[in-house]
N, C-alpha and C positions, 0 to 999 in steps of 0.2 A: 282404149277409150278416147276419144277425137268429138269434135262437135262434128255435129250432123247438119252442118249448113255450111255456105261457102264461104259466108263473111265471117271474119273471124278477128275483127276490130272494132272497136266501135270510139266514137269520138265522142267526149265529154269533159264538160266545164269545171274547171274545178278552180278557187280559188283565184278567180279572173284571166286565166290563163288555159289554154287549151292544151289537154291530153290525150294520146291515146291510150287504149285501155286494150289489152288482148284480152278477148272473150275467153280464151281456156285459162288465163289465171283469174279468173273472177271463183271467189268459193263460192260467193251470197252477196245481197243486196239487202240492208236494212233501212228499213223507216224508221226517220229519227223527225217528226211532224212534216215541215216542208222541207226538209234535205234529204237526200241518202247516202247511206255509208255504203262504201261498196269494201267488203273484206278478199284482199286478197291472199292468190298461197303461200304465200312469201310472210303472212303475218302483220303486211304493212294494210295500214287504212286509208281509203282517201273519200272525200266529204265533195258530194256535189247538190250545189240549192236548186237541181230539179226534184222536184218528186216521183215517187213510187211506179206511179201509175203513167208518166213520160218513158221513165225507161220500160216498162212492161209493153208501153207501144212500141217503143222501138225493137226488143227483143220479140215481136210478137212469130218472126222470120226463123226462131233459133229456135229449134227442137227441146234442146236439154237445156232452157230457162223456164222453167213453172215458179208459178206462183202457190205455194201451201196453204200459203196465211195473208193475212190482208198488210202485216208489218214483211214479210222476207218476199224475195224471187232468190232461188237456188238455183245452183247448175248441178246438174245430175252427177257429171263427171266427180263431184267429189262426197256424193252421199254412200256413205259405208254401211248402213244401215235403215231397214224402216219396220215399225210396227203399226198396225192399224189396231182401234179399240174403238167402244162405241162414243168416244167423245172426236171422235177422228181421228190421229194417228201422231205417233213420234216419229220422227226423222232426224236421224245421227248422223252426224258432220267429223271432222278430225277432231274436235274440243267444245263441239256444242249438239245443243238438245232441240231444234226447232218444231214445233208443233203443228199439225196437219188441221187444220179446221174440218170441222163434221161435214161441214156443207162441200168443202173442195175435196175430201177424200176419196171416191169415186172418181172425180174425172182426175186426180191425182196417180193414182195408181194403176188406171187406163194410161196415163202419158207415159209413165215408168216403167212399165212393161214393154211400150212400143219402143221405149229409150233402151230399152236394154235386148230385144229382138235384133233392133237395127244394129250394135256392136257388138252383136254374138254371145252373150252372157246366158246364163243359166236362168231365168224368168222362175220358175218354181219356187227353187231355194231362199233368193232373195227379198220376196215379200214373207213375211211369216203374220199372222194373226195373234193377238197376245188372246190365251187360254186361260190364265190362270186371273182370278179374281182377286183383289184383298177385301179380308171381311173382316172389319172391325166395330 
């Protein structure tokens, strides 16, 4: 699993001081109003006062950054799991649960498929449909 793009850093502001950020340890990107948290694999967090939607521009270059939900952008590289239902879909991380929105789950699982064509992965297996209903 490798990103599918050539850049593979990206520069950002982080508490008045400039970082680089290697794009293959980013797990996710969270909105937190105007900041984002960006979580990386190491477990460490780091907090930049742009928003959501600056990085989503700048990411727009990188393959395996999708956008699920209108709070995260994901890197493919580290989702273990996903299920679609009709409220749109789960998506499983190493310790979290992030939710697929109805409206982005179609072009979500079109990009995940092509994510995972492009590095050789088993495409079938890996999407599964949840089946089973609760009826309470």
């Amino acid at each position: 699993m490798g990103v599918l793009s050539t850049e593979t850093e990206m520069q950002m502001r982080v508490a008045s001081k400039r970082n680089m950020v290697d794009l293959n340890e980013i797990v996710y990107l969270k909105s937190s109003k105007n900041y984002t948290i960006f979580k990386l694999r190491n477990g460490k967090e780091l907090i930049s006062s742009k928003t959501l939607g600056i990085f989503e521009d700048e990411l727009k270059g990188v393959s395996n950054f999708v956008r699920p939900h209108r709070s995260y952008i994901v890197n493919f590289n580290f989702v273990k799991d996903l299920r679609f239902n009709c409220r749109g879909g789960e998506l499983f991380m190493e310790s979290e649960i992030i939710n697929i929105s109805r409206r982005k789950a179609a072009d979500f699982r079109r990009k995940f498929r092509r994510f995972l064509t492009a590095s050789g992965e088993n495409v079938s297996s890996t999407i599964r449909m949840k089946t089973k209903l609760r009826v309470s």
